[in-house]
C-alpha positions as CSV (number, residue, x, y, z in Angstrom):
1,X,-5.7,-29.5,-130.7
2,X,-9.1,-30.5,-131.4
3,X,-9.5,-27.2,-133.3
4,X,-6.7,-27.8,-135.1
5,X,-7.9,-31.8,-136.3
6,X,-11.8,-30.5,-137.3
7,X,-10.0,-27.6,-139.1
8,X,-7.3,-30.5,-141.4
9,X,-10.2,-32.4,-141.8
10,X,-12.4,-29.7,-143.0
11,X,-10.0,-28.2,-145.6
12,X,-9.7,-32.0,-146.6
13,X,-13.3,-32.1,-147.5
14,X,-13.6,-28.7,-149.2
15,X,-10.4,-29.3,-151.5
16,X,-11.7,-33.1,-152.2
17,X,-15.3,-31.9,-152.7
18,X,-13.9,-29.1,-155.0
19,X,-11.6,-32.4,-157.0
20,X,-14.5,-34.2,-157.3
21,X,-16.4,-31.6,-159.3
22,X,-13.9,-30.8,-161.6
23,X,-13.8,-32.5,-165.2
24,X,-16.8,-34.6,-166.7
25,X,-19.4,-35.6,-164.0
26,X,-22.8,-37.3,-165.2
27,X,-25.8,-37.0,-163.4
28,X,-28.7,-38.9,-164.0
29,X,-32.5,-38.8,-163.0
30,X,-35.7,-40.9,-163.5
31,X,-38.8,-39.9,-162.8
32,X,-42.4,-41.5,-163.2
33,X,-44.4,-39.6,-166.3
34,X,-47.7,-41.9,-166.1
35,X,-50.6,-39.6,-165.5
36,X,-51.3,-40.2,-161.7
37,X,-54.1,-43.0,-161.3
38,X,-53.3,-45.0,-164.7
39,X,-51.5,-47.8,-164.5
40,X,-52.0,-49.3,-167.7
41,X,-48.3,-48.1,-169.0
42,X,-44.7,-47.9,-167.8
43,X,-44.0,-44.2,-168.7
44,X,-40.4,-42.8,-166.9
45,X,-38.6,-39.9,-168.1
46,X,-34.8,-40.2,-167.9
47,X,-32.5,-36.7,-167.7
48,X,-28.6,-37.2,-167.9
49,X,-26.8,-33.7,-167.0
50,X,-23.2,-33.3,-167.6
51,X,-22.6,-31.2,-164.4
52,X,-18.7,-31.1,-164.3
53,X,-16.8,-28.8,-166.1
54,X,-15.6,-30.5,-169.2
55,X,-17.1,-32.6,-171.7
56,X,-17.1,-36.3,-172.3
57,X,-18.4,-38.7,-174.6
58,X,-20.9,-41.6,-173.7
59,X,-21.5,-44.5,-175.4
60,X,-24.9,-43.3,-177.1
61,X,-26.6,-46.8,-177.8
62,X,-26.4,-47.6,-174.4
63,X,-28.9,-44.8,-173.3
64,X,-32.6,-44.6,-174.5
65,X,-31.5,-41.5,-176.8
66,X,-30.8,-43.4,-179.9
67,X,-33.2,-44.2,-182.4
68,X,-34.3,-47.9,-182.8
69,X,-37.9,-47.4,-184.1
70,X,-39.5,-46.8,-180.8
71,X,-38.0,-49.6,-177.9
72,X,-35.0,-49.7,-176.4
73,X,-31.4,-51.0,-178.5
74,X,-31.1,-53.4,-175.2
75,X,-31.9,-54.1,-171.7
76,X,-30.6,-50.7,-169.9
77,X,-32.7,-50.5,-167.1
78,X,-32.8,-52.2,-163.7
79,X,-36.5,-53.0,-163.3
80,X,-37.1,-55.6,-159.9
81,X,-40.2,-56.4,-158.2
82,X,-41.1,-55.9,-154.4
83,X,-38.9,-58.8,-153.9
84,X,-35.9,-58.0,-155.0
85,X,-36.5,-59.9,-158.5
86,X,-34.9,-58.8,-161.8
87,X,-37.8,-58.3,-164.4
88,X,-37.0,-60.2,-167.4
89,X,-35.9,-58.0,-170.4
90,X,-38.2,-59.0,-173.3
91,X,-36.9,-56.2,-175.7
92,X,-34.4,-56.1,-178.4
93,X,-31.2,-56.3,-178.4
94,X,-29.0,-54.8,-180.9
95,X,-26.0,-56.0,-181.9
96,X,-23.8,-52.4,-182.9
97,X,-20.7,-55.2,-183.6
98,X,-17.5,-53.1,-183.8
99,X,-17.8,-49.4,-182.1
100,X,-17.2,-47.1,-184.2
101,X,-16.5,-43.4,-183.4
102,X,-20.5,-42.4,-184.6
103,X,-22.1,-44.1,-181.9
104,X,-20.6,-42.0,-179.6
105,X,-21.5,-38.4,-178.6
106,X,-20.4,-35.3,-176.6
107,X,-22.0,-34.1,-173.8
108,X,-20.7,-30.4,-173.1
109,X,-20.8,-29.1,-169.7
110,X,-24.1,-27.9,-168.4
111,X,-25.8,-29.8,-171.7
112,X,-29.1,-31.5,-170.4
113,X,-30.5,-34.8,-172.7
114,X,-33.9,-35.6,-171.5
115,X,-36.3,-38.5,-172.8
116,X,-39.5,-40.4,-172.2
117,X,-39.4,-43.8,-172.7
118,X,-42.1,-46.6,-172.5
119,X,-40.7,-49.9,-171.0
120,X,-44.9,-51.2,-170.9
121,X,-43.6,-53.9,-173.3
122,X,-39.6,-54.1,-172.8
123,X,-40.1,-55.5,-169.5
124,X,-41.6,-58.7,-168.5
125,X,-44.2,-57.2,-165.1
126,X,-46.1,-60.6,-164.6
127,X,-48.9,-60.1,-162.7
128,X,-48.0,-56.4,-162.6
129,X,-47.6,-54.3,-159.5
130,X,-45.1,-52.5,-158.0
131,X,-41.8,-52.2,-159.3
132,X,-38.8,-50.0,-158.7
133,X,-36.6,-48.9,-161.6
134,X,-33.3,-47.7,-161.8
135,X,-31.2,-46.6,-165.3
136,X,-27.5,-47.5,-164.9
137,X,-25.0,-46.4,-167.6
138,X,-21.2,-48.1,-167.5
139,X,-18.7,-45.3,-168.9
140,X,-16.2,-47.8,-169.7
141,X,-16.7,-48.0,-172.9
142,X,-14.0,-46.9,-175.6
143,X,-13.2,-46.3,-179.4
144,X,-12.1,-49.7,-180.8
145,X,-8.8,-48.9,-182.9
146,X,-9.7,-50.9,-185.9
147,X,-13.2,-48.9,-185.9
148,X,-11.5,-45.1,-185.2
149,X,-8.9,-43.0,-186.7
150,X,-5.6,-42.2,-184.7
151,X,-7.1,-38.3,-184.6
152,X,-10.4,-39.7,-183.2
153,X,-8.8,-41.5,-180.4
154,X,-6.7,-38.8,-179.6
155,X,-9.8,-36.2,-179.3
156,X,-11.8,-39.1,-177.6
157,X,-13.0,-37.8,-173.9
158,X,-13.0,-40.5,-171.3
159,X,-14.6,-40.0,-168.4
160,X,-12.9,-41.4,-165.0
161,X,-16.5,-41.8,-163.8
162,X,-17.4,-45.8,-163.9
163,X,-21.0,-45.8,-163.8
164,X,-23.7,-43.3,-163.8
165,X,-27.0,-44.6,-161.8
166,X,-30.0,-42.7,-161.5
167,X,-32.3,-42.5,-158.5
168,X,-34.7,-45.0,-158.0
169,X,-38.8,-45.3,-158.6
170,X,-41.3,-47.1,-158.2
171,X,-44.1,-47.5,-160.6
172,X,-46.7,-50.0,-160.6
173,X,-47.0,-51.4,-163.6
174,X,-50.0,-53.3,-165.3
175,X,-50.0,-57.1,-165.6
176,X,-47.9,-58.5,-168.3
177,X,-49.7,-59.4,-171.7
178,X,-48.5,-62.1,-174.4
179,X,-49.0,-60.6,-177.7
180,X,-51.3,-62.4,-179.3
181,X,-51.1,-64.0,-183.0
182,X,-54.3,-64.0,-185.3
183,X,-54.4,-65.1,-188.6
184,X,-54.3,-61.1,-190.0
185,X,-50.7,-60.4,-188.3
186,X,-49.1,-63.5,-189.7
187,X,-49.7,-62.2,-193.3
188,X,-53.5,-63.8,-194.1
189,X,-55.9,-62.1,-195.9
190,X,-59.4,-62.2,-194.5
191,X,-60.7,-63.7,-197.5
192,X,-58.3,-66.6,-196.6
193,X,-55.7,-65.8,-200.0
């Protein structure tokens, strides 16, 4: 009888193991890119891998691979101290408004993105330290109907995944620096016209 349970519970596990794989599945991974003994930036690498079988679309301006000029569109990274404290965000934030269809993209099975991003400056370190770091992306997101055609909803590929999270890290990161204002950035000439 006991045979006959670990077997029903064993086929159980293989055909739900074998459910879970199949359609879109996101995978993502972080990994520290400062060059070992410098500590004077916040350098992490994020890889997102489509590892299911079908594609899907993710909502592109809520990952690090769209361009905004060099920082992040908005705060897309969970950065704490040693104890347990949210860094403050001091980055941009970019307003997209209405979604439409072009800031979305497809990720075709097996298709690898992979990116380094600086977060030195996006993140508010205090007196520096050690900080873990974590990349979370919500798959909720969806075409807005007044922003897409009928056709574009129709192809649209929603994943049934809820969030993607990476791994975590920890970096330590250098002491946070105010930017500091002299006369030459705010538009002076140094012959005071």
């Amino acid at each position: 009888m006991k045979l006959l349970r670990f077997g029903c519970v064993a086929l159980a596990a293989a055909l739900f193991s074998t459910h879970a794989l199949a359609g879109s599945h996101l995978v993502a991974t972080l990994r520290d890119s400062a060059p070992p003994g410098f500590h004077d930036r916040v350098l992490v690498t994020l890889t997102l891998t489509n590892d299911g079988d079908e594609p899907v679309h993710y909502f592109k301006a809520a990952t690090p691979f769209i361009e905004t000029g060099g920082g992040l569109p908005r705060d897309q990274f969970l950065v704490t101290d040693a104890f347990g404290y949210k860094a403050r965000y001091r980055g941009a934030w970019v307003n997209f408004g209405h979604l439409p269809a072009s800031l979305f993209e497809i990720m075709q099975p097996g298709e690898t993105l992979e990116r380094t991003v600086d977060l030195t400056k996006e993140y508010d370190y205090g007196n520096g330290g050690p900080f873990t770091i974590r990349y979370d992306l919500s798959m909720d997101w969806a075409l807005e109907p007044t922003q897409s055609t009928a056709e574009q909803r129709a192809a649209f590929l929603k994943s049934d995944q809820g969030m993607v999270s990476s791994n975590e890290i920890v970096i330590i990161a250098p002491p946070f620096v105010e930017p500091v204002r002299t006369w030459l950035s705010e538009g002076m000439r140094a012959d005071g016209l």
